[in-house]
N, C-alpha and C positions, 0 to 999 in steps of 0.2 A: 331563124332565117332558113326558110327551105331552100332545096338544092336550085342553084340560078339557072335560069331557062335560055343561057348562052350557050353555043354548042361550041365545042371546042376548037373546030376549024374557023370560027370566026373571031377567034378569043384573041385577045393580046397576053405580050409575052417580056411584059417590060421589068417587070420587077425581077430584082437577082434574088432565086430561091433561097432561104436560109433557114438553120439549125430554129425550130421550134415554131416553123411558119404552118399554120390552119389552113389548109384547103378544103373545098367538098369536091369529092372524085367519085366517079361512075365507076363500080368495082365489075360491072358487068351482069351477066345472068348467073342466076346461082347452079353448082354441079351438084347433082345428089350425091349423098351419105359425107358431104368431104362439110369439114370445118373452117370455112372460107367466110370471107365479106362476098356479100353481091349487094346488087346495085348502089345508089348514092349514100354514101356518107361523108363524113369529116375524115379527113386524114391527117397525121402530124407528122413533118419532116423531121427522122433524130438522124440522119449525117445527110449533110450538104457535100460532104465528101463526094464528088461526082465518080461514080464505080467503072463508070465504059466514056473516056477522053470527053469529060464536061457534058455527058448526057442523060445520065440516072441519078437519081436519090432513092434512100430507102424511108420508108414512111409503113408508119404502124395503123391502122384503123380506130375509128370511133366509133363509139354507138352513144343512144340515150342510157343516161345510168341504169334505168328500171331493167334490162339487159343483162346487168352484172351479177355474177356468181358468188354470193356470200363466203365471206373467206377465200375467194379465189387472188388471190396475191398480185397477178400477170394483166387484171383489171384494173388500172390506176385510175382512180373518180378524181375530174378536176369538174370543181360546183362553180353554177355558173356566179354565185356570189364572189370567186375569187378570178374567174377571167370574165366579166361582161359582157364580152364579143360573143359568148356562147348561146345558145337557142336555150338550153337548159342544162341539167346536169349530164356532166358526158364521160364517159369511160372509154381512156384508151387501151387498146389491147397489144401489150406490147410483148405477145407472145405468136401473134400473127406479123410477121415482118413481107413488106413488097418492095421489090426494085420498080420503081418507075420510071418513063421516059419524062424529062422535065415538061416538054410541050404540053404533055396529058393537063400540065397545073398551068390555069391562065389566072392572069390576075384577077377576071371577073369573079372568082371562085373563092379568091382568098377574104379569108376570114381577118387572122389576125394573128400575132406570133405571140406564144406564150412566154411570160418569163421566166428568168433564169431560175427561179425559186421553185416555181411549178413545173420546171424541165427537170429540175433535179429530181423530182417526187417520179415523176419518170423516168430517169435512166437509173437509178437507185433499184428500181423492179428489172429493168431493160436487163440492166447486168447481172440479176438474179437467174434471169430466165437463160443467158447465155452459158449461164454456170462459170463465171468469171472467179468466183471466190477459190474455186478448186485451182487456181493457176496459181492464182497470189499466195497460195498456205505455205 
């Protein structure tokens, strides 16, 4: 499913964002030399925790698997054989982290929310990359 050709000011805003929701977001124009998302991709919401009084979530980027870096840990492949809602196979990269404004995610955009099983498979890396393990020893 390519990126939806609603613009965001005309979007609706009826669903309540949640923990492991798909959206396609417009990452913007790309900056040189910097290791960024631009333009459209998939995004996945990992805390609905709203960060500024019920206005941001933080959301990791996707890309197409063919993207991802052999042996790169911080690229989690979810195949589209285990979420169907996907275009194909997709890598999320949950070592680039964004605060989002919620409005930016309208429902035209949302995909579909992953489960609990395939969320795991991502916060398992998420918490690698945070360096969580050094807290817990």
């Amino acid at each position: 499913m390519p990126f939806p050709n609603v613009p965001l000011k005309s979007g609706h805003h009826d669903r309540k964002l949640v923990w492991g929701d798909v959206y396609w977001f417009d990452f913007g124009r790309p900056h040189s030399n910097q290791f960024t998302m631009a333009g459209s991709h998939l995004c996945l919401i990992v805390s609905d925790m709203s960060t500024l009084v019920g206005k941001t979530v933080v959301v990791c980027p996707g890309s197409g698997a063919e993207h991802a870096w052999a042996g790169y840990v911080y690229h989690v492949e979810i195949k589209r054989v285990e979420f169907s809602k996907l275009e194909k196979d997709t890598i999320f990269k949950v070592d680039h982290l964004y605060n989002l404004d919620q409005s930016s995610l309208i429902d035209e955009h949302y995909i579909g929310t992953l489960p609990q099983h395939l969320m795991k498979r991502i916060y398992l890396q998420l918490l690698n990359a945070l360096s969580v393990q050094r807290i817990l020893r």
